[in-house]
BAFI-3210 file (N, C-alpha, C; in Angstrom, 3 decimals, decimal comma, padded with zeros to 6 digits):
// residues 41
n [1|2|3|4|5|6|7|8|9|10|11|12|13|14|15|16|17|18|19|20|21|22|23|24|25|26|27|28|29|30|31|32|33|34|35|36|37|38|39|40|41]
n.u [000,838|000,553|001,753|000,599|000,451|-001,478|-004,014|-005,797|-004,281|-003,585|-006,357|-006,627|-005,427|-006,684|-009,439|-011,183|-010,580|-011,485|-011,858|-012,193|-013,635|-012,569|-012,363|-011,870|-009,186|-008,577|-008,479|-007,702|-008,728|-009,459|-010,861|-010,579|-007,607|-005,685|-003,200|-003,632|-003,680|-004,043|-003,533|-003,536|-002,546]
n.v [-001,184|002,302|005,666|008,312|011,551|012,852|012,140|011,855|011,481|009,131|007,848|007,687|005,757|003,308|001,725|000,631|001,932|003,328|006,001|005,819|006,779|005,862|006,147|008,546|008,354|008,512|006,274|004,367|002,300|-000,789|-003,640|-005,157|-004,999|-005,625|-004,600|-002,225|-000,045|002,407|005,080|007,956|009,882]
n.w [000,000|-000,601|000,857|000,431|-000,081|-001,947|-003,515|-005,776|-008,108|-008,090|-008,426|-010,837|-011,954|-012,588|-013,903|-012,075|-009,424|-006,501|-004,414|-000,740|002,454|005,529|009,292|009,132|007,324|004,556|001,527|-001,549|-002,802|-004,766|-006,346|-008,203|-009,750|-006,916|-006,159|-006,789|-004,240|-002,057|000,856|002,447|004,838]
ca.u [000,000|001,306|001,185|000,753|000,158|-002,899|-004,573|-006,179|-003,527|-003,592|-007,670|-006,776|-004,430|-007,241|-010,923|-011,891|-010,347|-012,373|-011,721|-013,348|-013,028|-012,925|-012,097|-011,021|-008,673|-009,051|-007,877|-008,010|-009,007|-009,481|-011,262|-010,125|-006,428|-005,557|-001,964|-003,570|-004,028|-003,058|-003,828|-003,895|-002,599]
ca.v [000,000|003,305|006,398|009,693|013,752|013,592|010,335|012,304|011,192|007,564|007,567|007,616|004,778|001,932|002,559|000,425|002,347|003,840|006,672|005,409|007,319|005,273|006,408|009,526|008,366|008,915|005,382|003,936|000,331|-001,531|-004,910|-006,147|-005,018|-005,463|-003,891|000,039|000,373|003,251|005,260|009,509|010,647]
ca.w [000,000|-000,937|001,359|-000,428|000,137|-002,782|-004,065|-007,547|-009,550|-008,003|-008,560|-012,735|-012,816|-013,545|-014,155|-010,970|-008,581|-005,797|-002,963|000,352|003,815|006,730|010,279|009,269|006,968|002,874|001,297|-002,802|-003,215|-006,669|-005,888|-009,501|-009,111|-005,515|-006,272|-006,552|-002,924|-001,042|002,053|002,981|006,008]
c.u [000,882|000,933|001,430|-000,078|-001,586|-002,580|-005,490|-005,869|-003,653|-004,927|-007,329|-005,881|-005,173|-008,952|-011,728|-011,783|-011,296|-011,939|-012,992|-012,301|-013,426|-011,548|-011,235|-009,515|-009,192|-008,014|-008,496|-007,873|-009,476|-009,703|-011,029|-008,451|-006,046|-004,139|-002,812|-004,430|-003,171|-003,581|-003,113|-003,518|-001,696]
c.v [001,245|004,459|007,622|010,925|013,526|012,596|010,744|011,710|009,676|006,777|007,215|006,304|003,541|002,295|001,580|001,173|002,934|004,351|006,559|005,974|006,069|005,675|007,307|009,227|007,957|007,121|005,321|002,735|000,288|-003,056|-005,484|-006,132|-004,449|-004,371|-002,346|-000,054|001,196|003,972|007,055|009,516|009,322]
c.w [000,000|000,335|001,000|000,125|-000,890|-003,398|-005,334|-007,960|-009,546|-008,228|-010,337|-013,025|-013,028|-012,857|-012,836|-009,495|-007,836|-004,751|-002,185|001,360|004,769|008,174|010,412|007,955|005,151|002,081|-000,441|-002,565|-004,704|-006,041|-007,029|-009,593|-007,792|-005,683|-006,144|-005,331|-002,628|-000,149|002,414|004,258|007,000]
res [x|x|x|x|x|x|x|x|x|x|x|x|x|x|x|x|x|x|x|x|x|x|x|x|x|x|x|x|x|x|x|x|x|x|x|x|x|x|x|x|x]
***
């Protein structure tokens, strides 16, 4: 999992991607490629 300043650019790298908040924290999941995960803050 990656941890980055601004998750925009990491939302465009595959058309499943999806920004979800949980517990305060801003995360990208992709339930078809597990690899583009990453995590805000």
């Amino acid at each position: 999992m990656k941890i980055r300043n601004s998750l925009r650019s990491l939302k465009g790298r595959h058309r499943d991607c999806r920004v979800i908040r949980r517990k305060g924290r801003t995360y990208v999941i992709n339930k078809v490629q597990r690899r583009f995960k990453a995590r805000q803050g």
